[in-house]
N, C-alpha and C positions, 0 to 999 in steps of 0.2 A: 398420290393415291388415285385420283380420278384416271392417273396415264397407264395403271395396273388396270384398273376396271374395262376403260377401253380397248388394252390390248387383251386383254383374257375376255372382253367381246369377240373382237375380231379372231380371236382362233376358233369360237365355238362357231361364228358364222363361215368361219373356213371349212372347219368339219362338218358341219348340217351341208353346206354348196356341194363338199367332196362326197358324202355321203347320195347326197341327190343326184349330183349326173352319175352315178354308176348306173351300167346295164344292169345289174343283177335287183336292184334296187326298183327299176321300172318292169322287172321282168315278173320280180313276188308281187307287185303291187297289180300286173296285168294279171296273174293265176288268181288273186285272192277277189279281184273284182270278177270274175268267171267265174269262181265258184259261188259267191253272195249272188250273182246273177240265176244260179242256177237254184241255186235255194230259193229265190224270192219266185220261181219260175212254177216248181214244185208247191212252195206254199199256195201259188194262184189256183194250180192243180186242186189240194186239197180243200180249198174252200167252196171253192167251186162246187167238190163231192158233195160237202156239207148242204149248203146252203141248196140243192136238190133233195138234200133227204129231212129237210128241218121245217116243223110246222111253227115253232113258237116265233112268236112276232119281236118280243126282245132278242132273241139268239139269233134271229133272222136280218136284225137291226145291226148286233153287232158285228156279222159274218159279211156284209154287207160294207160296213166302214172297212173292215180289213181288207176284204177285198179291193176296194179304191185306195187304200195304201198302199197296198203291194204291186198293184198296175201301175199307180202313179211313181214307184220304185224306178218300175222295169221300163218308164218312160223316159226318165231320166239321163243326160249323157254328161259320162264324168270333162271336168274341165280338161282343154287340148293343154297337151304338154310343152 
């Protein structure tokens, strides 16, 4: 029993290995990190608008944390391959 479990391990971590070196594989994963980049880029845009045109002190508080999220995103560098 245990020599089925191991070997139907070792195929799923065969297929996750084969799945991970493919190009196509680093290719969606470099498109999708460009575009979350580019949202998180635009969101900084948009608060930014905000937080120019907002008097309230709560809504300025929280426009304020978001903003340090979203830079702190865009500072971020995904791990080397």
């Amino acid at each position: 029993m245990m020599a089925a479990v191991q070997t139907g391990d070792d195929a799923v971590s065969a297929k996750i290995d084969d799945f991970l070196s493919r190009d196509d594989y680093h290719e969606k994963a470099d498109t999708l990190a460009a575009e979350l980049q580019s949202q998180v880029k635009q969101n900084v845009i948009d608060i930014e608008k905000k937080l120019a045109n907002e008097t309230d002190e709560e809504q300025l508080a929280k426009l304020g944390n978001q903003l340090k999220l979203a830079q702190s995103l865009l500072k971020h560098k995904p791990d080397e391959r």
